[in-house]
C-alpha positions in Angstrom: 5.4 155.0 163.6 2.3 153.9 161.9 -0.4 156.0 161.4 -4.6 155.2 161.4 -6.2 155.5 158.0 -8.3 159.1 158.6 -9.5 159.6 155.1 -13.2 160.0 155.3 -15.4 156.5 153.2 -16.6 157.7 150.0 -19.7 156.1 149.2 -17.9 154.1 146.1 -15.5 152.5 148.8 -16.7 148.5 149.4 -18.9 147.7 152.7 -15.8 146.0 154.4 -13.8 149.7 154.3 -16.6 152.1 155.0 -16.7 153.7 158.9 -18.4 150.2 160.9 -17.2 147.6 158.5 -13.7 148.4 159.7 -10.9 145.5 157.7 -9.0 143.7 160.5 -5.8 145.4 159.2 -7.0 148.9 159.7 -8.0 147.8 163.6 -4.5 146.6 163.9 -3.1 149.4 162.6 -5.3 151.5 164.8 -4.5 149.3 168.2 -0.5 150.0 167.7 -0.9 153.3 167.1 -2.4 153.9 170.1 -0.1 151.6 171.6 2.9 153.9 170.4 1.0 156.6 171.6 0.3 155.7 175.1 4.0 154.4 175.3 5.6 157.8 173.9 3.1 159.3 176.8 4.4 157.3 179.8 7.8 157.8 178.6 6.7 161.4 179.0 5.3 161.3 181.9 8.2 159.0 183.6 5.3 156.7 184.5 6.9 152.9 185.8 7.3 150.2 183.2 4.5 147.9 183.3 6.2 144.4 182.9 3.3 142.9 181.5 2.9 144.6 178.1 6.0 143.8 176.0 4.9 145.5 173.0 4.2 148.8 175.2 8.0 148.3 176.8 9.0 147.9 173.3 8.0 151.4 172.1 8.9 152.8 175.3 12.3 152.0 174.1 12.1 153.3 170.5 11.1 156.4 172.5 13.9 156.7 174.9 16.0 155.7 172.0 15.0 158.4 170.0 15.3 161.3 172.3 18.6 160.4 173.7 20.9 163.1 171.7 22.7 161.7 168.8 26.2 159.8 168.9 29.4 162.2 168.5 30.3 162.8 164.9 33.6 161.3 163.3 36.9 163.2 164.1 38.2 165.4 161.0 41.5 164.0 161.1 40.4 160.7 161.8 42.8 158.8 159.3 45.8 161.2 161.0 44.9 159.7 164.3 45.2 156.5 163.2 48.3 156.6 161.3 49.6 158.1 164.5 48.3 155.2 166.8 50.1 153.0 164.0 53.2 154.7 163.8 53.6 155.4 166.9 55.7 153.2 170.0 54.4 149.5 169.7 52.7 148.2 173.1 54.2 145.7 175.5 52.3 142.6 173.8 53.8 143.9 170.5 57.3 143.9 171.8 57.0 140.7 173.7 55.5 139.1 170.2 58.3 140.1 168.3 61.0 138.9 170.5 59.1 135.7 170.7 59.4 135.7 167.0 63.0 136.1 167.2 63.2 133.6 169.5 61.2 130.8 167.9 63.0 132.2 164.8 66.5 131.2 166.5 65.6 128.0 168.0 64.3 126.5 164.5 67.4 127.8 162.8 69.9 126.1 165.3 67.2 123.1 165.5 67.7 122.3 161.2 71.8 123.2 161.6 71.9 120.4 163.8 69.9 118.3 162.1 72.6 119.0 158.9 75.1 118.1 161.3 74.0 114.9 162.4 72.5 113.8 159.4 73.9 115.7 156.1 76.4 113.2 155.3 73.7 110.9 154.2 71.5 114.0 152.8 74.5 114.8 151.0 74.3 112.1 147.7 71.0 112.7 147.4 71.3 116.5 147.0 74.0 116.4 144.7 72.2 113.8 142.4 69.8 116.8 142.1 72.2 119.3 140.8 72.9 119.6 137.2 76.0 118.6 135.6 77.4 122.1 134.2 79.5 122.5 131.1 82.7 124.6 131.4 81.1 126.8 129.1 78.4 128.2 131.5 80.9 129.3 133.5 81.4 132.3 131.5 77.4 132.4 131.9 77.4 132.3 135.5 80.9 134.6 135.6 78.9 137.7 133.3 75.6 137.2 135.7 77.3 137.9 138.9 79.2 140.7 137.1 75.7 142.3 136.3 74.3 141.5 139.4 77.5 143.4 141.1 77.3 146.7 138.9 73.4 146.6 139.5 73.6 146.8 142.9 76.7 149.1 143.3 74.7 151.5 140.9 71.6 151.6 143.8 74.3 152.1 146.4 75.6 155.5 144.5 72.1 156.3 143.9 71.4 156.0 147.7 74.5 157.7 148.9 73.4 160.7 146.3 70.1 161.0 148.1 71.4 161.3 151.4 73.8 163.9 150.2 70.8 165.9 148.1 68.3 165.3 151.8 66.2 163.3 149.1 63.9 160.7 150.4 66.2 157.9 151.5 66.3 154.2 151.1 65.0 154.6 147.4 67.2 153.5 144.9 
């Protein structure tokens, strides 16, 4: 809240700031802290509002505002709460969103299969003027890539199966 200028004029202070040659900015100043004033007052008091003044209403506000007690601090184990609320069993909408997924998922899937089926035989020349001609030698190529794909991914599974044996975490591999 503002407060009046009380520091007494010195006589080296111009005309327009000594006590009677008040500035227009230190009557303003003066008016609103007397309006806060009279508002923190009434609020006091528990005096009606007076519709009329706004700016009076206004500081009546900032004073109800202000004595109302503060909001309730932040949980300690906020972020556990909300992992918990994440975690935890999905609501209704949730459930009913997934299975729509799974449903619109199903119905696009059958909707291009039987667009294959009706129209792949003429899809068919096009798609296989896209596909490269291969040599018999990248068979050998494409033979020792799956082979390294196959041990890569049997190695995980023994990895995994360890893990579950050990109580590890599971599902890394």
């Amino acid at each position: 809240m503002n407060t009046p200028d009380d520091r007494k004029p010195t006589p080296d202070d111009p005309p327009g700031e000594r006590s009677g040659w008040r500035s227009l900015d230190v009557l303003r100043l003066e008016a609103e802290w007397q309006a806060q004033e009279r508002a923190l007052e009434q609020e006091r008091r528990g005096v009606p509002l007076d519709r009329a003044d706004s700016r009076l209403a206004e500081y009546r506000l900032i004073a109800r505002a202000l004595r109302a007690p503060a909001m309730e601090p932040v949980p300690y184990d906020l972020t556990a709460q909300i992992v918990r609320h994440v975690e935890g069993t999905p609501a209704v909408g949730e459930l009913l969103e997934r299975w729509l997924l799974r449903a619109l998922t199903a119905a696009f899937v059958l909707a291009a299969l039987s667009a294959m089926v009706a129209y792949g035989a003429q899809w068919t020349p096009a798609f296989a003027d896209l596909w490269p001609q291969l040599s018999p030698a990248s068979a050998d190529w494409a033979g020792l890539l799956i082979g390294c794909l196959a041990v890569s991914l049997a190695w995980q599974g023994v990895v995994r199966l360890m893990r579950q044996e050990s109580g590890g975490t599971p599902g890394l591999a």
